[in-house]
N, C-alpha and C positions, 0 to 999 in steps of 0.2 A: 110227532108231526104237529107243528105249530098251525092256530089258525087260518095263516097266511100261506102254506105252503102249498096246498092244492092248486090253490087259485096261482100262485107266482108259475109254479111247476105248470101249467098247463099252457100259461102267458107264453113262456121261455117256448114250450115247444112249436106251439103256432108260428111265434117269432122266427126260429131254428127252418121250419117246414117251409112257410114264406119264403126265407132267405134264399134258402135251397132250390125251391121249385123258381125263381126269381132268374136266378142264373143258370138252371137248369134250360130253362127257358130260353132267355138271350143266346145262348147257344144254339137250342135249335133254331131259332127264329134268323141265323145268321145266316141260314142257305138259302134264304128270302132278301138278305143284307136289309135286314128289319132289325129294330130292337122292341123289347116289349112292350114298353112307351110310345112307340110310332107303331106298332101294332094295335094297340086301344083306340089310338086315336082315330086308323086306317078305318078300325071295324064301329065305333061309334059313327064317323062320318058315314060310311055305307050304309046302315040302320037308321040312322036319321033325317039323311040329305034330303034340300039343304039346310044348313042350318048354321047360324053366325056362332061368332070366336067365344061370346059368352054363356051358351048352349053349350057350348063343347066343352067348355070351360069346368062345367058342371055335370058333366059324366066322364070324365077322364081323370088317373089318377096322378096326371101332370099338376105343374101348381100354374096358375094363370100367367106368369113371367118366363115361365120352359110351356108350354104352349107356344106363345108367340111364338118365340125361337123354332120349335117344330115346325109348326104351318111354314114357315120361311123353307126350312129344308126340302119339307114335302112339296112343296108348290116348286123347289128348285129341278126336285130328281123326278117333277112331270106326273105325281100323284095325287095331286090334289088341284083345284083353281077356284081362285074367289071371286064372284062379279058381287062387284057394286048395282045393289038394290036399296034404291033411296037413298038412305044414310048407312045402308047396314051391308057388310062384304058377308055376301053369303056361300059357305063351303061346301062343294062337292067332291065325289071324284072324278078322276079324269078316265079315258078305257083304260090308260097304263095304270092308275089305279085301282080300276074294278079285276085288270085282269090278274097284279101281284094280289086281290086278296081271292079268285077265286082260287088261285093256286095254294096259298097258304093258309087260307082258312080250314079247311077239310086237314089237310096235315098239322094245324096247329091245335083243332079240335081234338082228334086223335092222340097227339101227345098229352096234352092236359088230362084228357079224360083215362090215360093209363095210370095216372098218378095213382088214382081210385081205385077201377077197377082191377089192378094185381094184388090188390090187401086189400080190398072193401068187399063184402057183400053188397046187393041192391037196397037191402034192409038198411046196412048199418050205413051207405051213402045217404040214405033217408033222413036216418037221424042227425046224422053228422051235417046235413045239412038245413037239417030243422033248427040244430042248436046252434048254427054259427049263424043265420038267420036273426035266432033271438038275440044272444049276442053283439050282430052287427047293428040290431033298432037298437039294445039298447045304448048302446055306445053313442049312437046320434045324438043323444039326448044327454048325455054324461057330461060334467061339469066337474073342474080342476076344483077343489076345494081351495079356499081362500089360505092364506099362508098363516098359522099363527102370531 
């Protein structure tokens, strides 16, 4: 095994797990007729409200140009409303919003968290979320090396 191999090998599986849990996801999330991207956004806005499009902008893992496009939808299908505050449209939810997340929330909770708990211990969730943790700082700070 090459010096590169653990590290690639472990990249690949996170990647693989992601992908899985990903779609694994958007399915369940379908009997809410949510997708997992308009679900982040649903439960960042409930946690934060209110709070304007570039707040949200930065806790969701939409990119700033599929956001807009979201808030449009959400605000179509009655789950969200912006009032203009000053200069700044600020985002809440609506009760049709509050109530599709307290419905899906507890059942989305629960799916995520079986991913774990049917092969994890409480220990090794510990760990396992200690080291994607470090990980994820360090990656903030990680820089593409200059091209030769």
């Amino acid at each position: 095994m090459n010096d590169y191999t653990l590290g690639v090998l472990t990249w690949l599986r996170l990647v693989r797990f992601k992908n899985r849990s990903d779609q694994l996801t958007n399915d369940f999330l379908k009997r809410f007729d949510l997708t997992t991207a308009q679900f982040d956004v649903l439960m960042q806005i409930r946690t934060f409200q209110p709070l304007n499009q570039m707040e949200l902008a930065k806790k969701v893992t939409v990119t700033e140009g599929g956001i807009s496009r979201m808030l449009v939808r959400l605000e179509k299908e009655g789950y969200i409303e912006r009032k203009q505050d000053w200069k700044t449209k600020m985002i809440s939810l609506t009760e049709k919003g509050e109530a599709i997340m307290n419905e899906a929330f507890p059942a989305q909770l629960a799916f995520q968290t079986s991913f774990f708990d049917e092969v994890l211990s409480k220990d090794e969730q510990k760990t396992l979320l200690s080291l994607m943790s470090r990980l994820e700082k360090h990656s903030r700070n990680k820089q593409v090396p200059p091209q030769p």
